[in-house]
Structures are given as C-alpha cells and as structure tokens.
N, C-alpha and C positions, 0 to 999 in steps of 0.2 A: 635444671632450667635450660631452655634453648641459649646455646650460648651465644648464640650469632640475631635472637630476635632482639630489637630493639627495647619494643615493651616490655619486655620481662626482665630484661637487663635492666631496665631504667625505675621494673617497680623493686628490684631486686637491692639494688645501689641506693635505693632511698632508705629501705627499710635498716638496710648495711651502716647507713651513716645517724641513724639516729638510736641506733642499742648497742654503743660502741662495750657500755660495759653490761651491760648482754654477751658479747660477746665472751668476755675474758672472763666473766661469771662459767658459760658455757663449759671453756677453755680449762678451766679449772675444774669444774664439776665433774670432767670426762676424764680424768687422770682418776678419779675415785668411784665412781658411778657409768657403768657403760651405758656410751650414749648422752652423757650428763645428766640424767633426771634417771627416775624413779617408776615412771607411767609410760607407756608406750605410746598413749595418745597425744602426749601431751608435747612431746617431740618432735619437732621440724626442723627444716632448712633453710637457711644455712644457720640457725640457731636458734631457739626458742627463747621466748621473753621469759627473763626472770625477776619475780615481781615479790616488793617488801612490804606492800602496806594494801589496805580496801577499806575504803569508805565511802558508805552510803552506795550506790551502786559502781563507781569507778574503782579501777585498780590504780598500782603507780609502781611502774618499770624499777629497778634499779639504774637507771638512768635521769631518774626523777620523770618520766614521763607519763601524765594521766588516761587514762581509757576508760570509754565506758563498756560496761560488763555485759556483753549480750550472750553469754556461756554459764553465768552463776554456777563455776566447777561440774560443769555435765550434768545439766539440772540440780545437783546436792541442792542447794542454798537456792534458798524463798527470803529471805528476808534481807537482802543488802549484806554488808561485809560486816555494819555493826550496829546491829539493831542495840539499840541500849536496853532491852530487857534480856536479850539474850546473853550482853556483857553483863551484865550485874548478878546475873545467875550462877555465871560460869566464875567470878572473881568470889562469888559468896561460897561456892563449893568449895573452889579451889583449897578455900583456908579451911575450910571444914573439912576435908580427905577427898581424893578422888576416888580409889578401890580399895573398900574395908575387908573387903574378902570375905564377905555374909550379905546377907541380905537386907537389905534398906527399902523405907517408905516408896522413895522415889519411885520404885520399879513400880506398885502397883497404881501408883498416884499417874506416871507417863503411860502404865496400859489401861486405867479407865479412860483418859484424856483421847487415846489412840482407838479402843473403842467407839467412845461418842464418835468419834469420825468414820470409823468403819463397823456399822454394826455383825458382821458375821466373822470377827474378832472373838469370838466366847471364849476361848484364852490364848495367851499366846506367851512366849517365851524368847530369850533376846540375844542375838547373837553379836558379833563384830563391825559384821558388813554384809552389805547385799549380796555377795558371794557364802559370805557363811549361810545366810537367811534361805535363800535358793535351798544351797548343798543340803541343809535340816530337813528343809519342807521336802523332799524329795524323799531325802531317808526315813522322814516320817510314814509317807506314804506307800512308801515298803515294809515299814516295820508292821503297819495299820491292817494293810490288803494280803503280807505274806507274800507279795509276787514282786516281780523285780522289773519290768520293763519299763521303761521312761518313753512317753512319746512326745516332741519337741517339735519347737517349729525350725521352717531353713531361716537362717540370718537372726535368729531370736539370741540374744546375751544377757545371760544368765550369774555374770559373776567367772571366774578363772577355773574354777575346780574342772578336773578330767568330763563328767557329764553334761556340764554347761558347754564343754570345745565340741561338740560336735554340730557343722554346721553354723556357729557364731558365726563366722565370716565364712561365705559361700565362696568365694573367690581363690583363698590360698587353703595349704595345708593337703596332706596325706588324702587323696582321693580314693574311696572304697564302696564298693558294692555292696547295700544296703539287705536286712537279710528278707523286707519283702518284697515282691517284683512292684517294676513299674512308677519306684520312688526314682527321685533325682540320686545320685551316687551321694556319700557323706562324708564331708570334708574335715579332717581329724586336724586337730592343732599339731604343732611340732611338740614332741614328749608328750603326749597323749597316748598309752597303749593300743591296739587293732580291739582289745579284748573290751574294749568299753562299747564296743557294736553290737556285741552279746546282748547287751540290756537295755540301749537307747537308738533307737529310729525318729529319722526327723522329717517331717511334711511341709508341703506348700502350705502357705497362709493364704487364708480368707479363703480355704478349698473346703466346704464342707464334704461332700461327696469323697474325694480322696481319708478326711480325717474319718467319713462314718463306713470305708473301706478298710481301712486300715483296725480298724477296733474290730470293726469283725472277725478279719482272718486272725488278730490274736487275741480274739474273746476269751477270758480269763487267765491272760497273764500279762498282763498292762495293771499295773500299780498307778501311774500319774499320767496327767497329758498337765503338759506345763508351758503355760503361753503369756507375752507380755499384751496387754490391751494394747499398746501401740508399740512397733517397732522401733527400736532406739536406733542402736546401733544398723539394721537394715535399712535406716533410711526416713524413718519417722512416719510410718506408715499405720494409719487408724486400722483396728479390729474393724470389720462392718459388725453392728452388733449383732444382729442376726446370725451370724456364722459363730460368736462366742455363746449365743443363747441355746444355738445347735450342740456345741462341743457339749455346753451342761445337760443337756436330754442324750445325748449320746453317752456319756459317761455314769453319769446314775444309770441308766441301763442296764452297764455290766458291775457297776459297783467300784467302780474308776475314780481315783481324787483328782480333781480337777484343782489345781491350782493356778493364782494369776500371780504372776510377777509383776508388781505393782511398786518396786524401786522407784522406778521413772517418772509412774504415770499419779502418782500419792497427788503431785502438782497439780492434776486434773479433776481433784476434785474428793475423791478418788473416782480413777475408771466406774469401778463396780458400782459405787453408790452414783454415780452418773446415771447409770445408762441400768441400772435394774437387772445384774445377771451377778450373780452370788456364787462363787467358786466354794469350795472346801477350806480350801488351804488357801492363803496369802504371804505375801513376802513383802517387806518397807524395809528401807534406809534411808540414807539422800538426805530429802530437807525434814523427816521428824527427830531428826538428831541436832536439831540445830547449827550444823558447819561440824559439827564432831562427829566422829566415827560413833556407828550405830547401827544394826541390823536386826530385825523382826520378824517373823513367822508364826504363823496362829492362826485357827478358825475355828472348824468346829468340835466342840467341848468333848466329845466321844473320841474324837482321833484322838486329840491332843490329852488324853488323858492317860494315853501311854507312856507320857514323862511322869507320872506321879509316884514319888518314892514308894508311896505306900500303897502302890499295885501290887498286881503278880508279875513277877518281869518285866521291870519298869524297863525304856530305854536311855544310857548313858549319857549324859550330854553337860559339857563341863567346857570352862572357858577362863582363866583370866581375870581377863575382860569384858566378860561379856554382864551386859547389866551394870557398868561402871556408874557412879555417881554421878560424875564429870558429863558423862556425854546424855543422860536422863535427867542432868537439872538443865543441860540447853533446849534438851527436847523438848519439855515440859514448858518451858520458856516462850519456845516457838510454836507448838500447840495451841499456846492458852491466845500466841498471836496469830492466828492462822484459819479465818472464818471465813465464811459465805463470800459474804465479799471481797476477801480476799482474792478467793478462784475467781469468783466473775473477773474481779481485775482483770488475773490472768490469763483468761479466756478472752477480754476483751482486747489486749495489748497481742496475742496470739492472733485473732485476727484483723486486728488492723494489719501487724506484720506481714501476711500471707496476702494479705489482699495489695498491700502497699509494694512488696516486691512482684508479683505477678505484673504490674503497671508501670514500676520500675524497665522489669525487662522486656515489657510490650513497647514502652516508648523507645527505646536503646535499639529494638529489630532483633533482640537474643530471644532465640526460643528457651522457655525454660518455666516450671511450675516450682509452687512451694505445696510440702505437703506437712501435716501435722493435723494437732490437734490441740486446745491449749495453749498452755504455754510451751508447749514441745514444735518446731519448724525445722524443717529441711527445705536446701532448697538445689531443684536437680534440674540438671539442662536434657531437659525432652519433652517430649510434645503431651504427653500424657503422666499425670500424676502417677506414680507405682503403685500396683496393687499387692506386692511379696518382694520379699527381698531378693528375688531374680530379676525381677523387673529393676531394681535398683540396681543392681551389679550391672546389667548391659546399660544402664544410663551412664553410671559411670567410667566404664569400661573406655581405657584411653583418654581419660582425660582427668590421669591425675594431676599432670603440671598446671593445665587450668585451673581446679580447685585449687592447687597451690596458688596459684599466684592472686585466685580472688583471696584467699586469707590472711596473706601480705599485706596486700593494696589494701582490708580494710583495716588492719594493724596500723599502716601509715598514715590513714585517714580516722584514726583513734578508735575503735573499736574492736573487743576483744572474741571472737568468734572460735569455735573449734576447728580443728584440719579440716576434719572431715564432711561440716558443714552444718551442726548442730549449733541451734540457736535457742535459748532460753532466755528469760528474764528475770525480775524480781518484783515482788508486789510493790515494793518501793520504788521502780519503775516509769516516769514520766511518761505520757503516751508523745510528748513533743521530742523524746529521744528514742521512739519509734521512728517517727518520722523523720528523724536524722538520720537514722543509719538505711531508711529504702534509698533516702536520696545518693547515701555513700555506697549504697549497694548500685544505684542507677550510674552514679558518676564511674565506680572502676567497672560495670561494664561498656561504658561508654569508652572509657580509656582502652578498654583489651579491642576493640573493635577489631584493629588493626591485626592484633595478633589472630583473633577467633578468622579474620579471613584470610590468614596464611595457612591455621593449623587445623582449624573446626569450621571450614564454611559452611558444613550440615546446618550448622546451628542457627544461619543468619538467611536461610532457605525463606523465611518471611519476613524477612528485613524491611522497615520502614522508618521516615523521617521521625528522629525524635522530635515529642510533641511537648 
C-alpha cells in the first residue's frame, strides 16, 4: 500500500482493526502453511479473512463478523452455503460411506441428471476437479486423434496441470517463442518444463482469423483446441458466439476435438446449450458438486469409448476419488435443485449487477466497465470492455494497489468479493443485495476519489458531479 496516502492507509487501518483474529488466525496458519492458506487466490494483504461458518448467502469471519457472499468460492457454489437439500444429502451419505471403492448407483444417477442439462454429455466419466477434468479431456483427445498438439487460448485457466500454465496468466512467468510465427510470445508458469511448447500453442481470443491460421499451418497434428465460453480468470470476458461457432467448422474440418471448458460457465446455463454451439468434449466442476470436490469430462459416445475396459486398448484412468459417493449425493442434490429458473435468476442478478456498477461509476466520474456474462462479472477500470485477455492485462497493468484497496474497502463495507475482481452470486441471492453492494461499490469509489487523483488521474479524465 502507499504508505504516505491517506486513503489507503485509512481503508487499510479499518480493515486492521476489525479482523484482529484474522489476524493471528493468519499468524499462525503461516508457521505451517506458506503464506497461511492453501490457494494462492485466495491470499492478500495484509491478511486474508478467515472464515468459520456460511449461511444462506453470508459468511462469518472468525471475528464473528457477517458478509454478504458476492464470490460464492469462485463461482463453485450456486446454492448459498446451506441449501437444506444439499445438507440432508450429504449427512445421509455420510453415514452410508463416502468412497466404497466400487462403483455405486449414484454415479449414473448424477450423470443422467448432468445429461439432461448438457445434452452432448453421451458419456462421461468423473474426475476430482476441474483440473483433473481439463488434464482427461485433453489426454482424451490425444488418445482419440493419435496426435499430440494442444491449441489454447492467451489468459484461458484451465486447472494447475503443466498444459493448462501456458499462457493462464499472460502477464508473469518464463516468456518464450512460440513455435508458430506471428503469435504473442508464451508465458510458462514457474516449474512448468520449455518442453510443454512442443505440444501446446496458445491464441488471441475472439480472433477467428488467427485461430483458422493457426489450424492450417498445423493441419493434421492438433489433437484439441480447448477454450473457456467465457474467460475467467482473463477477466470475464464473453466468447462472441460467432467466433466459438467458427472454432466448431474449423475443427471438424480437420477432425480436431473441440472441447469447452465449462467449469465456470455450467452457472450460465450451460454456455453450450445457451448459445447452440456443441463442442466434442466438455469439462464441469464448481457447482454440479454441490460445495464438494468434483470434476467431469465427457461428450461424445465414440471418443469417450476409449475408456471402456472391454475395448481394444482401452485407456487407463484411475482415481481414489474419483466418482466418490460424498461428492455425487451433493451433486445430485443440487442438480435436482438447479433449473430454468434458476439460470434466469442468475442471468437476471448478473445484469442488474453490470448495469448497476456501470452507473455506480458514471456518477462517482471513475472511468470503468463491467464485463461478464451471467452470473460471472468483472469489473475493469477502462474505457472499453475487453475483448482478450490482453486487453485485460493492460487495463490492469499498474493498478494493482487500486484493485487492492477496492477489495478492502468492500470487506469493510461487508462484502465478500475476489482480489482479483470476480464477482458471483447465488440463486438464493436477493436482487435488494445487488443493489447494496453497486451502492458499496459507488461509495468506495467515491471514497478513493482522492486517491485515484493523486495516483490514476487517467481514470477521472471524465469526471462529473455525482448524481
């Protein structure tokens, strides 16, 4: 933080004084845990809340302090913190086993259920997390096509495995020459091998032209192109569907699995069955798990039928965990609670949101858009919504302290939001505690005023009297 600004210090000392044991929760957690926490996201400064309970949509600090949930754990959780069918589910497993280590009803009971929601589901099989789910559908589509090239988008997050870092965050990490001309360089995580370049090249989004350049020059040996409908972590940026409708005519072409990563976007309805553009391959976690770990892959019946023992050279795929009871009687749970109307909620609370902060920071004089889709919201200080997660990176660029301090300030002002700026709901969701949090979003930029014209006057370039 500036240590000599005012504002910062003054949103800094608030937040300081009301998580005193936050704090020493912290304090302790970082003698065992580096960094004290587990998730890399989920960490900040000068300490992160650490929280013992969730009901209905609030959390509650270990300080005893209530917030309302506008993060629902990074989209995971659609249904509040305890939907009562989802508890009754999970208390009735529990005493029934959670992993028999065989196979149980549940599994195909939660993949017709997951079905009826996604029809181009023809089977699918179940992994840990969206990271596993990812790392499968990939290897599937190499096992499937015989060829090994992964093509990705810039800023797309895909889960932690080696093929999912390249590119996840455009901004950091090991910078290399991509092996076709004319892309943007690709940005390697730390402990990420040089040799995972060999197999995966990553594209602008929303570039058709580039993406039906790129399948050319390596026609026939591209196994996947693997894209989220909306960018999560870049920034919460919409597919245009047009350009995902192209990716599908371009990849049947050469006989390319097209898969969507639909972790995210499941909230939306799903993307696919939204918007009419039907990938190969799919990938879910998040909220068909019910708040429990759970990850899923599957589409269509011919690929995915290289899992089947009783092929010819079936392929290996073993877990645990995977398919546990526990996390398939919540899912099942939250399935059976999760319809039409549900999504429109969510759709509707998503854009009152985006429209209600947009006017938020028109009356305040802050330049700034919200982008999203859903119940998925970003919200970036620039003049123009992003169309790739380039465009996202230079919005951000320099002004991390400010996103810090709006995630403070709305900590202080009771609402729970991500670092980085991701904003979710829950169908359980009041639309009156939308409109609490624009106004908490309008008040701390009205509060940073001071600061944005010491540190960002860019931003206040159309400044006018709040209305």
């Amino acid at each position: 933080m500036s240590a000599n600004d005012p504002v910062a210090r003054g949103i800094r000392e608030r937040y300081l004084a009301a998580s005193p044991a936050s704090a020493a929760a912290f304090s302790a957690a970082a003698s065992v845990l580096p960094g004290g926490d587990t998730r890399t996201m989920t960490t900040y400064r000068p300490h992160p809340l650490y929280f013992e309970q969730g009901s209905g949509t609030r959390l509650k600090d270990v300080d005893g302090v209530w917030r309302e949930d506008f993060l629902a754990n990074y989209g995971a959780l659609a249904h509040g913190h305890d939907h009562p069918a989802i508890v009754a589910a999970v208390r009735e497993q529990v005493a029934l086993g959670t992993a028999p280590g065989g196979p149980g009803t549940l599994q195909h009971r939660h993949a017709r259920l997951l079905r009826e929601l996604v029809p181009s589901l023809e089977r699918l099989r179940y992994a840990n997390s969206g990271t596993e789910a990812t790392m499968w559908a990939i290897r599937t589509a190499r096992a499937h096509t015989g060829r090994e090239v992964l093509v990705k988008i810039d800023g797309g997050y895909h889960g932690t495995h080696d093929w999912g870092h390249v590119n996840a965050f455009i901004t950091t990490g090991d910078t290399r020459p991509q092996p076709v001309a004319g892309l943007p360089p690709a940005h390697l995580a730390r402990g990420v091998p040089a040799g995972v370049l060999d197999s995966v090249v990553a594209i602008p989004y929303n570039d058709t032209a580039t993406a039906a350049r790129v399948l050319a020059e390596l026609r026939g040996r591209v196994a996947a192109v693997l894209v989220e409908p909306v960018l999560g972590v870049g920034g919460g940026v919409p597919a245009d569907p047009a350009y995902l409708a192209a990716l599908r005519r371009l990849t049947a072409a050469d006989g390319v699995v097209l898969i969507f990563d639909e972790c995210a976007t499941v909230r939306l309805g799903p993307w696919q069955v939204r918007h009419g553009v039907e990938p190969d391959l799919s990938t879910f976690s998040k909220v068909v798990g019910g708040g429990l770990p759970i990850g899923v892959f599957g589409g269509r019946a011919d690929i995915m039928a290289i899992f089947d023992p009783a092929g010819d050279d079936p392929v290996y795929h073993a877990g645990a965990f995977v398919g546990n009871n526990l996390s398939l009687a919540a899912g099942v749970a939250a399935l059976e609670h999760l319809g039409a109307e549900d999504f429109a909620h969510l759709d509707a609370l998503g854009e009152r949101l985006r429209a209600g902060l947009a006017r938020a920071a028109a009356s305040v004089g802050v330049t700034g858009r919200a982008a999203g889709e859903g119940g998925l919201t970003y919200f970036h200080f620039t003049a123009t919504p992003p169309r790739d997660a380039a465009d996202t990176a230079r919005a951000r660029r320099g002004r991390g302290e400010l996103r810090a301090l709006v995630h403070l300030q709305l900590l202080n002002e009771g609402f729970v939001t991500a670092r980085h700026g991701l904003l979710c709901q829950h169908v359980t969701t009041d639309p009156a505690a939308v409109d609490a949090f624009v106004e908490a979003y309008g008040n701390t930029l009205d509060l940073l005023l001071p600061y944005l014209s010491r540190h960002h006057p860019d931003l206040l370039e159309h400044a006018g009297a709040r209305s």
